[in-house]
C-alpha positions as CSV (number, residue, x, y, z in Angstrom):
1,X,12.8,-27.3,1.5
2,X,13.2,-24.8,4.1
3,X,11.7,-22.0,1.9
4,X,8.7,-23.8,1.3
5,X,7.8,-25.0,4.7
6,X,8.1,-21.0,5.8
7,X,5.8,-20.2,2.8
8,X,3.6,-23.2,4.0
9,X,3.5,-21.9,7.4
10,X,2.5,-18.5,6.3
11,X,0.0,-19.8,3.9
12,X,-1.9,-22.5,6.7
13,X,-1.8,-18.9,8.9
14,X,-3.7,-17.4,5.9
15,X,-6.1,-20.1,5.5
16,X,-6.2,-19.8,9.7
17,X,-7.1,-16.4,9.1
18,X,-9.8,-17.1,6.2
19,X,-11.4,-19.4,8.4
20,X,-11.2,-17.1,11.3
21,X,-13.2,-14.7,9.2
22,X,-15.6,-17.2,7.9
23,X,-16.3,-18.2,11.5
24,X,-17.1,-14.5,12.2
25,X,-19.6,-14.2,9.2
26,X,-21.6,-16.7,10.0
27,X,-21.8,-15.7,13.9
28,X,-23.2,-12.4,12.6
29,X,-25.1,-13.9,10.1
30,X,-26.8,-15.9,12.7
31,X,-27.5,-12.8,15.2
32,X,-29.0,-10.9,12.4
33,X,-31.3,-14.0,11.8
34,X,-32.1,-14.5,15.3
35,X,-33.0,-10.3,15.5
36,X,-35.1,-10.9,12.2
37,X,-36.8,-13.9,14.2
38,X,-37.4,-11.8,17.5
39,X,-38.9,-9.2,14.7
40,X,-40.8,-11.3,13.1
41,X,-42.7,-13.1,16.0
42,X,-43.3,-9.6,17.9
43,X,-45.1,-8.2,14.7
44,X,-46.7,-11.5,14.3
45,X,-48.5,-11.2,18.0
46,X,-49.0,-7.6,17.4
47,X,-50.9,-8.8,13.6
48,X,-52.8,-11.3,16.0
49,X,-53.6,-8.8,18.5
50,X,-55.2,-6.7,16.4
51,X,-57.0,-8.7,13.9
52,X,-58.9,-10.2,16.9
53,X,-59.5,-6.5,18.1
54,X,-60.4,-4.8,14.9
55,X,-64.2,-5.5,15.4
56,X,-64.6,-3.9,18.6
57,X,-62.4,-1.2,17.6
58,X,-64.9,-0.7,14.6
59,X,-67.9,-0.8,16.2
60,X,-66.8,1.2,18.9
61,X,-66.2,3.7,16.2
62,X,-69.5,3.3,14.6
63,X,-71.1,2.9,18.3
64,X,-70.5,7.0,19.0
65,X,-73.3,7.8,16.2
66,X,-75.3,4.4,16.4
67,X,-79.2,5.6,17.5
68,X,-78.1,9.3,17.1
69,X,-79.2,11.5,14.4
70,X,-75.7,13.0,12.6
71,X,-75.4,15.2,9.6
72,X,-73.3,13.9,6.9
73,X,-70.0,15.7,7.8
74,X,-70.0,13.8,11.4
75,X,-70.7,9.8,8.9
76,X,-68.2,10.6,6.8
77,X,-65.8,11.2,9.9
78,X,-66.8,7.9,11.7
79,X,-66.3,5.9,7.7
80,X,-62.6,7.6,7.9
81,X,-62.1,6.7,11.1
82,X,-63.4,3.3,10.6
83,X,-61.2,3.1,7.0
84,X,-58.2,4.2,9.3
85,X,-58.1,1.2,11.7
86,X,-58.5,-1.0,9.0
87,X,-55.4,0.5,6.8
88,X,-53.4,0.7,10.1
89,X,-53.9,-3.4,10.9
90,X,-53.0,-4.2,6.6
91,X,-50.3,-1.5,7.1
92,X,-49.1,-3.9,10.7
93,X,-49.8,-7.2,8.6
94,X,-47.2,-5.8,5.2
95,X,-44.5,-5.1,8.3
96,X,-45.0,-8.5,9.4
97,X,-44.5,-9.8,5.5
98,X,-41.8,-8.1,5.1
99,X,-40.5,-9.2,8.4
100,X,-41.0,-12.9,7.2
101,X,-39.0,-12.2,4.0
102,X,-36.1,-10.7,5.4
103,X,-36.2,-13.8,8.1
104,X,-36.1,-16.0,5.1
105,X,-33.4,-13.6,3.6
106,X,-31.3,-13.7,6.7
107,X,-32.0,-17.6,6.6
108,X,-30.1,-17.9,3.4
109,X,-27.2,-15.4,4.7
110,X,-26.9,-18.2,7.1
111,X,-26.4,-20.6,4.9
112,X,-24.1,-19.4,2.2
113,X,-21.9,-17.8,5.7
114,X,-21.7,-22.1,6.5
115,X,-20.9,-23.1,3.5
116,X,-18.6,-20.4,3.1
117,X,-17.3,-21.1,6.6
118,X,-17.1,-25.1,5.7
119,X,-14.6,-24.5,2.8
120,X,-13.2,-22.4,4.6
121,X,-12.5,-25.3,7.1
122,X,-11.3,-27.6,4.9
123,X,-8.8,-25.9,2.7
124,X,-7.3,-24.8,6.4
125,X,-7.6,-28.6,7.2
126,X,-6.0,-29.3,3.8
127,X,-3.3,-26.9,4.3
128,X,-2.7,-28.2,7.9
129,X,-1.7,-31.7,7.0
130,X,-0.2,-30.5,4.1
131,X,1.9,-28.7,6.7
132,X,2.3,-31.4,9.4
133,X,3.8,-34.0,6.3
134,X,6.4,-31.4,5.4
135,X,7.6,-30.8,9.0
136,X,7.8,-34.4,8.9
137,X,9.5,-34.7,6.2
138,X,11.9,-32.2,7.1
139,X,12.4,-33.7,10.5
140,X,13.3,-37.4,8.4
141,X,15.5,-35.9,6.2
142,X,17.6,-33.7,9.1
143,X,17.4,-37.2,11.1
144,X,19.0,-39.0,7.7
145,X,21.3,-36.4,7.3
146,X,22.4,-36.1,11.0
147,X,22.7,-40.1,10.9
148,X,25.0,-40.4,7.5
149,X,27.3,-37.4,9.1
150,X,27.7,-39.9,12.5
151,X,28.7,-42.8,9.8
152,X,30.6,-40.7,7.7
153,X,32.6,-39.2,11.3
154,X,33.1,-43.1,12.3
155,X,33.7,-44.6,9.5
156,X,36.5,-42.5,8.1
157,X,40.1,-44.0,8.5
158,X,41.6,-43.3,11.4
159,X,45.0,-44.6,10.0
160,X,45.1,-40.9,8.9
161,X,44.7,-39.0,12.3
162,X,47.2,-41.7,13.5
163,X,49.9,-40.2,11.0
164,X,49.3,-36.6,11.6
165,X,50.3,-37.3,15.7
């Protein structure tokens, strides 16, 4: 019985340090998320910010050659220009996609770290009582066998230490 509460006791300190481990994964998973989040909402103001200024930026653009006469050269600049503000706000509102995805990625990390960390929990919790009813146990049966060793001490005859005297 001895042997297995020490392998017991090592094994509850394995599930301990399982659980430990768990307990960390999730904490990280959970800071990554919250970095993903703080990500995600900066780009999302940054999207907002510019899709409300993209028209003045545009015509401001188009403005510098508005009531002027320009050679061709000088409208094709002010189009690429123009095409360049555009492709920079789609190019800021695919970083905030893909800031939502890896949010929704980093959501599921989360997840599978609690479950992980959950079952992680329980077979500690499991090995714990496990545990607690063997040192129990143990305890009864050293109390038993203390007890029959006091009736065993008492009750023997005594007629027999008499005669050795």
């Amino acid at each position: 019985m001895d042997q297995r509460l020490r392998q017991f006791t090592v094994l509850t300190k394995v599930k301990t340090l399982r659980e430990e481990k768990a307990l960390d994964a999730l904490q990280a998973a959970r800071r990554a998320l919250s970095t993903a989040e703080a990500r995600h909402a900066t780009l999302e103001r940054e999207v907002e910010t510019s899709r409300a200024s993209l028209p003045q930026r545009i015509e401001a653009v188009y403005a510098e050659v508005i009531g002027s006469v320009v050679d061709q050269d000088a409208l094709t600049a002010v189009q690429q220009r123009a095409s360049g503000l555009e492709r920079e706000h789609l190019l800021l509102t695919d970083r905030c996609d893909r800031a939502a995805h890896v949010v929704e990625t980093r959501r599921q990390a989360v997840q599978a770290a609690g479950n992980t960390y959950r079952l992680a929990q329980r077979n500690r919790e499991k090995f714990d009582g496990l545990l607690s009813d063997m040192v129990l146990d143990a305890a009864n049966d050293a109390a038993a066998r203390q007890e029959i060793e006091v009736e065993d001490l008492f009750s023997s005859p005594r007629s027999v230490v008499r005669e050795a005297s």
